[in-house]
BAMAR-85018 format. One record per residue: residue in three letters; x, y, z of N, C-alpha, C, O in turn. Coordinates in steps of 0.02 Angstrom, whole numbers, padded with zeros to 5 digits, always signed. Example, Ala and Ser with C-alpha at 12.3 -4.5 7.8 and 13.67 -1.06 7.14 Angstrom:
ALA+00660-00284+00390+00615-00225+00390+00660-00165+00390+00712-00166+00423SER+00642-00112+00354+00684-00053+00357+00645+00002+00394+00670+00057+00402
! end
This chain:
UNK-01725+02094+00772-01710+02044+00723-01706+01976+00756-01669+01953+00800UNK-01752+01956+00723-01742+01827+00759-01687+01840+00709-01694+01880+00663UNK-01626+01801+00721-01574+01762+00694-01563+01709+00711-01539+01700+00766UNK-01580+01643+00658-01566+01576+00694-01480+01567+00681-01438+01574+00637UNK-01488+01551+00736-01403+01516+00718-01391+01437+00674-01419+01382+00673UNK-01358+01455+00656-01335+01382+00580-01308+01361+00634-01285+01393+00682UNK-01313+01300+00624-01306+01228+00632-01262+01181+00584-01273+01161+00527UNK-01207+01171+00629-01144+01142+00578-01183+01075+00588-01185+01047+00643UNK-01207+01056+00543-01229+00968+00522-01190+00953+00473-01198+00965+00413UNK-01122+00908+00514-01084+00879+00463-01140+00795+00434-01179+00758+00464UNK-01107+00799+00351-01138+00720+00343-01112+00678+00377-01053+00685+00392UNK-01146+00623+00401-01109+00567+00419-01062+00529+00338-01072+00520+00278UNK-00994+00518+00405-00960+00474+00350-00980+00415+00333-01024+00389+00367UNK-00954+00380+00278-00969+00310+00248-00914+00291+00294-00865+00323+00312UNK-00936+00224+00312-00886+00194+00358-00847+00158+00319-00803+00135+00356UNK-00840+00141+00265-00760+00113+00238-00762+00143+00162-00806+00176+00135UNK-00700+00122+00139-00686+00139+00064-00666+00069+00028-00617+00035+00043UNK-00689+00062+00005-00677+00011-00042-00593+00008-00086-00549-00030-00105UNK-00603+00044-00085-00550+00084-00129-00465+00069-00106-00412+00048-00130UNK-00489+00093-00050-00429+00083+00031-00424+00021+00039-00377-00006+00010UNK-00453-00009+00068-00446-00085+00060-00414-00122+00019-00369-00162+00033UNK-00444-00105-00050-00397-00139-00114-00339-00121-00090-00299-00153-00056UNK-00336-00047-00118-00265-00037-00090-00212-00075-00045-00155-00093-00061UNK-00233-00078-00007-00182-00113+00072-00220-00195+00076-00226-00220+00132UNK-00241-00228+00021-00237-00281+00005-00193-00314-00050-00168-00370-00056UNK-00193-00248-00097-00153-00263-00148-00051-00243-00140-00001-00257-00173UNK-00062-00211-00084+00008-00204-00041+00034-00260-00003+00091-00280+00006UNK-00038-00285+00022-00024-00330+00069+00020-00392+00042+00074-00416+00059UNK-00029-00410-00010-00006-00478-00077+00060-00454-00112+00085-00494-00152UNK+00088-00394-00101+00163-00369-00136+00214-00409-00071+00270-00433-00078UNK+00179-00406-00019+00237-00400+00043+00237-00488+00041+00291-00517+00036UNK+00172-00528+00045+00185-00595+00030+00226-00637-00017+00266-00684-00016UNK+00194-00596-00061+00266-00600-00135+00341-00593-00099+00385-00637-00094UNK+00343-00530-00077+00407-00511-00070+00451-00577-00006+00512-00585-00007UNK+00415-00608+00033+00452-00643+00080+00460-00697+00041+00515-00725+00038UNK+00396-00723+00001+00400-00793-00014+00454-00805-00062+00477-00861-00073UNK+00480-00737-00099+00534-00737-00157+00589-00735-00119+00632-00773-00143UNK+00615-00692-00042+00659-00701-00023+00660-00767+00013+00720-00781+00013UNK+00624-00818+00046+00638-00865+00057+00643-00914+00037+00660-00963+00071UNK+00623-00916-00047+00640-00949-00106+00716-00942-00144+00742-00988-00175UNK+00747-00871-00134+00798-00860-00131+00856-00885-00101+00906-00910-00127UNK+00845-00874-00046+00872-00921+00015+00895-00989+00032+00945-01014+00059UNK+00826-01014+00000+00834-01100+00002+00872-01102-00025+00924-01120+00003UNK+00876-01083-00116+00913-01091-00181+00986-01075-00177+01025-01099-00218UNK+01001-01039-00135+01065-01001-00139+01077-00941-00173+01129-00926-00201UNK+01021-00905-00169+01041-00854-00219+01033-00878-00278+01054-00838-00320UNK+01007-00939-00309+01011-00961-00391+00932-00961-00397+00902-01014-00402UNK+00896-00893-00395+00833-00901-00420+00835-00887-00489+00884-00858-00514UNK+00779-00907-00526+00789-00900-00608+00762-00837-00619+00735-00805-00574UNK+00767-00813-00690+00754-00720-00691+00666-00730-00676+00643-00692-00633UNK+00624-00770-00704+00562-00753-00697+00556-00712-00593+00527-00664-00568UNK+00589-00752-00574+00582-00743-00475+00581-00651-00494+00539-00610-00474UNK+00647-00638-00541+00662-00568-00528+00595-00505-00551+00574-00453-00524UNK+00575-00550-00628+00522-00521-00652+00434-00510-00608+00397-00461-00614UNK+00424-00561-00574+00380-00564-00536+00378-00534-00449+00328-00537-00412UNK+00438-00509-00433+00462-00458-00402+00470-00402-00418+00467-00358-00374UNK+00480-00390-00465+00464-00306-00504+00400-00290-00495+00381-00247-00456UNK+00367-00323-00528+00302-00301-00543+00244-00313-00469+00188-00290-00460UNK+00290-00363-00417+00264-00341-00365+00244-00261-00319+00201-00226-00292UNK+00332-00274-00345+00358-00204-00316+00301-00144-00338+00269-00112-00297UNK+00294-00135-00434+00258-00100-00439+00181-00079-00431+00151-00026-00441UNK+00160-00144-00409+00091-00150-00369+00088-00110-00313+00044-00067-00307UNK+00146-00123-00258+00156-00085-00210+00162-00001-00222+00134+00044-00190UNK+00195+00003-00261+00180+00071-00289+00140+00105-00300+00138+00163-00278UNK+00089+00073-00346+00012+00097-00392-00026+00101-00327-00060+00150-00312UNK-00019+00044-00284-00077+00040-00216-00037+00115-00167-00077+00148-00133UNK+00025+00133-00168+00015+00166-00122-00001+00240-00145-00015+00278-00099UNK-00001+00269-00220-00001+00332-00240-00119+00308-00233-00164+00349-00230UNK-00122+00251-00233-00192+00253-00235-00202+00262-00168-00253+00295-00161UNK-00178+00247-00116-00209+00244-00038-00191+00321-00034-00236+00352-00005UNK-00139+00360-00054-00118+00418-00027-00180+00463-00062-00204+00510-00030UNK-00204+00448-00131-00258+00481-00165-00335+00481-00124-00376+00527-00122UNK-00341+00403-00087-00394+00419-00036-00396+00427+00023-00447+00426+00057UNK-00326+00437+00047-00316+00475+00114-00335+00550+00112-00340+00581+00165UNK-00346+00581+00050-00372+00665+00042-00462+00655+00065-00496+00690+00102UNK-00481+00587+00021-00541+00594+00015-00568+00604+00117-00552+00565+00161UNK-00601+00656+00122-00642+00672+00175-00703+00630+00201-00719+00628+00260UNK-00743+00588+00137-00812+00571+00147-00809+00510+00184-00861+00490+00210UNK-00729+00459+00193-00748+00405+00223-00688+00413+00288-00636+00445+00294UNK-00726+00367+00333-00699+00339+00403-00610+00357+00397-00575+00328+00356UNK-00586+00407+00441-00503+00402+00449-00466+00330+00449-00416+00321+00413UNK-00494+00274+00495-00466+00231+00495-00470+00185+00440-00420+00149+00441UNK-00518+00168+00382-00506+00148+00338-00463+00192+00294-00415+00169+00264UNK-00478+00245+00292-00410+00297+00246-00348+00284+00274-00308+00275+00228UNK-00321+00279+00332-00285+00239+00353-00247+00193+00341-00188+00197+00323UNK-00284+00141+00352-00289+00070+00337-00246+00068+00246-00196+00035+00231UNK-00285+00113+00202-00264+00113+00134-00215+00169+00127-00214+00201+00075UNK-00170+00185+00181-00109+00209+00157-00059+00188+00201-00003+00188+00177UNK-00068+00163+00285-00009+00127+00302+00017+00064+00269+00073+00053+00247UNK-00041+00024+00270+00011-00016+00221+00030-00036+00148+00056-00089+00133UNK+00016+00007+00110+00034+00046+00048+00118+00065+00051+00163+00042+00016UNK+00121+00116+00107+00177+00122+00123+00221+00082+00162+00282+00080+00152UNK+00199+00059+00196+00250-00018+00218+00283-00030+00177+00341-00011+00169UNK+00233-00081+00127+00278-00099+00065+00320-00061+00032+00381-00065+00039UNK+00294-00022-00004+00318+00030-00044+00389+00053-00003+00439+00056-00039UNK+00395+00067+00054+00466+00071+00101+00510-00010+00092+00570-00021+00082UNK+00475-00038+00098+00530-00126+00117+00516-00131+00038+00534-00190+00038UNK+00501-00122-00022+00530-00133-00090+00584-00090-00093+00637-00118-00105UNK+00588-00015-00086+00632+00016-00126+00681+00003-00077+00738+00006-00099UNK+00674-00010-00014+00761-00041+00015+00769-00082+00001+00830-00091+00004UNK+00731-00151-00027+00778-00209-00035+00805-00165-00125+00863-00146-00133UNK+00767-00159-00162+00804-00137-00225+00870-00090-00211+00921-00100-00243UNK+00866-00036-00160+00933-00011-00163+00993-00040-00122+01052-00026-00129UNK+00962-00089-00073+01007-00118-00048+01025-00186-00105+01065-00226-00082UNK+01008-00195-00149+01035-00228-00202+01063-00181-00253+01091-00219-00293UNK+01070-00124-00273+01098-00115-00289+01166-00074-00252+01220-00062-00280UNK+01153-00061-00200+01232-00051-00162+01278-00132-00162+01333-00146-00185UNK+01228-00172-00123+01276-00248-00138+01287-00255-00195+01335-00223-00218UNK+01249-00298-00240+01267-00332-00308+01292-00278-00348+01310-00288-00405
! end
């Protein structure tokens, strides 16, 4: 009996994700938010007006949406590790430095 032996030919990966990127761009712009509100805070004395608070929420929840999205294409196999990467470390950055400043506001205030 000839038996050829198979030949593991993996596909080549796509070298980025689009996807990922957004992601840990749209984290990125949560974390800019997040300083520029605390050092707007700061200046003020603590007397920011509620919109500061409202536009910090919904930062926050950007950071969120981007990181359950980076963690959704960190499964995906077909592209480059380091852009999968890329779209879940800092997804989670943020997503870590929001929910401590929120619980460390609510242990203080």
């Amino acid at each position: 009996m000839n038996r050829r032996k198979r030949r593991n030919t993996a596909e080549p990966k796509k070298p980025f994700s689009t996807k990922a990127y957004v992601a840990a761009g749209v984290a990125g712009g949560s974390l800019v938010i997040c300083v520029g509100i605390l050092l707007w805070s700061v200046s003020v004395a603590g007397n920011t007006p509620p919109l500061a608070g409202g536009i910090s929420f919904l930062a926050m929840l950007a950071a969120m949406v981007s990181f359950f999205v980076g963690a959704g294409i960190f499964r995906d196999q077909t592209y480059n590790k380091q852009s999968r990467l890329m779209g879940l470390i800092v997804p989670s950055f943020a997503f870590v430095v929001w929910i401590s400043i929120y619980v460390a506001g609510l242990v203080i205030g």
